[in-house]
C-alpha positions, -999 to +999 in steps of 0.1 A: +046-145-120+067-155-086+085-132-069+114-140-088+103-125-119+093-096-099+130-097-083+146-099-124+117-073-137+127-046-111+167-050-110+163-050-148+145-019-146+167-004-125+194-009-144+181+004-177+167+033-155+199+042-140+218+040-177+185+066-187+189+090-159+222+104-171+206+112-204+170+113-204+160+120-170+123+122-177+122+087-196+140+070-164+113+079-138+085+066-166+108+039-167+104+036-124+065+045-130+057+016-150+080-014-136+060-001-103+024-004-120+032-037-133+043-050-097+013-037-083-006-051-106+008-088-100+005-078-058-031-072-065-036-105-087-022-129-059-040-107-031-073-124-045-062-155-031-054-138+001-084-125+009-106-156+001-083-170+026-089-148+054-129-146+045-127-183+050-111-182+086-133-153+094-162-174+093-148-198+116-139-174+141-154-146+163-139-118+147-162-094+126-155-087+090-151-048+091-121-054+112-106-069+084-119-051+058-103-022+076-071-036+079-067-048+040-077-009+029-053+003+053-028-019+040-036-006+004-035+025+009-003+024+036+012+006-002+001+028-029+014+061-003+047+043+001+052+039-042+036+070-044+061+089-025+094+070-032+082+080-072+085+115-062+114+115-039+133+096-071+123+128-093+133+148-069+105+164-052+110+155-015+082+183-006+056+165-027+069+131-010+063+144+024+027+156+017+020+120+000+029+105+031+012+127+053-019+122+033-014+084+036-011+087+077-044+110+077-063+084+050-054+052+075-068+074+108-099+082+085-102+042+074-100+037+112-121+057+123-155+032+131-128+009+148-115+040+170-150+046+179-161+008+186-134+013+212-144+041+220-182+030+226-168-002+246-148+024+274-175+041+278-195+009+288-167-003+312-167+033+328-206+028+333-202-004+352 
């Protein structure tokens, strides 16, 4: 699947959402649910060949691994808090949206965190000197 299909899948979805909404509100955001877990599923198939691409050119370069790996769960997560809260603020529940999204902000600073204090370590060398 390209991201044409994805393009066709979703505006398709959308439509038939849309035409749902007026009648059957509750069968419309299933409808936005599950055209969202099928594109996430293809994201996550091509994000395979992703990563073996950047584990390749990480072992030709200087930079460590972790930094990485703490960028791809940041991006995951930054992704799944992003669907997460444009779900609810389609339902209608912009309260629940904004406490997905705050959550997502506080999970990244958490993932972070042994970067933050690698830096963190690294001032307090230069300060030493």
């Amino acid at each position: 699947m390209d991201i044409f299909s994805v393009a066709v899948i979703a505006i398709l979805a959308v439509i038939f959402a849309v035409m749902l909404k007026r009648t059957n509100k509750e069968y419309s955001l299933l409808i936005t649910i599950f055209v969202c877990v099928i594109i996430l599923i293809f994201i996550i198939d091509k994000f395979s060949g992703f990563v073996l691409e950047i584990e390749s050119f990480i072992d030709s370069s200087f930079i460590k691994m972790s930094y990485i790996t703490v960028l791809l769960k940041a991006v995951g997560v930054t992704i799944i808090g992003q669907i997460t809260s444009n779900i609810c603020k389609d339902a209608g529940e912009n309260a629940i949206a904004f406490s997905v999204e705050t959550a997502t902000k506080f999970s990244i600073l958490l993932i972070s965190l042994p970067i933050i204090s690698e830096i963190f370590s690294y001032l307090i060398e230069i300060m030493k000197i």
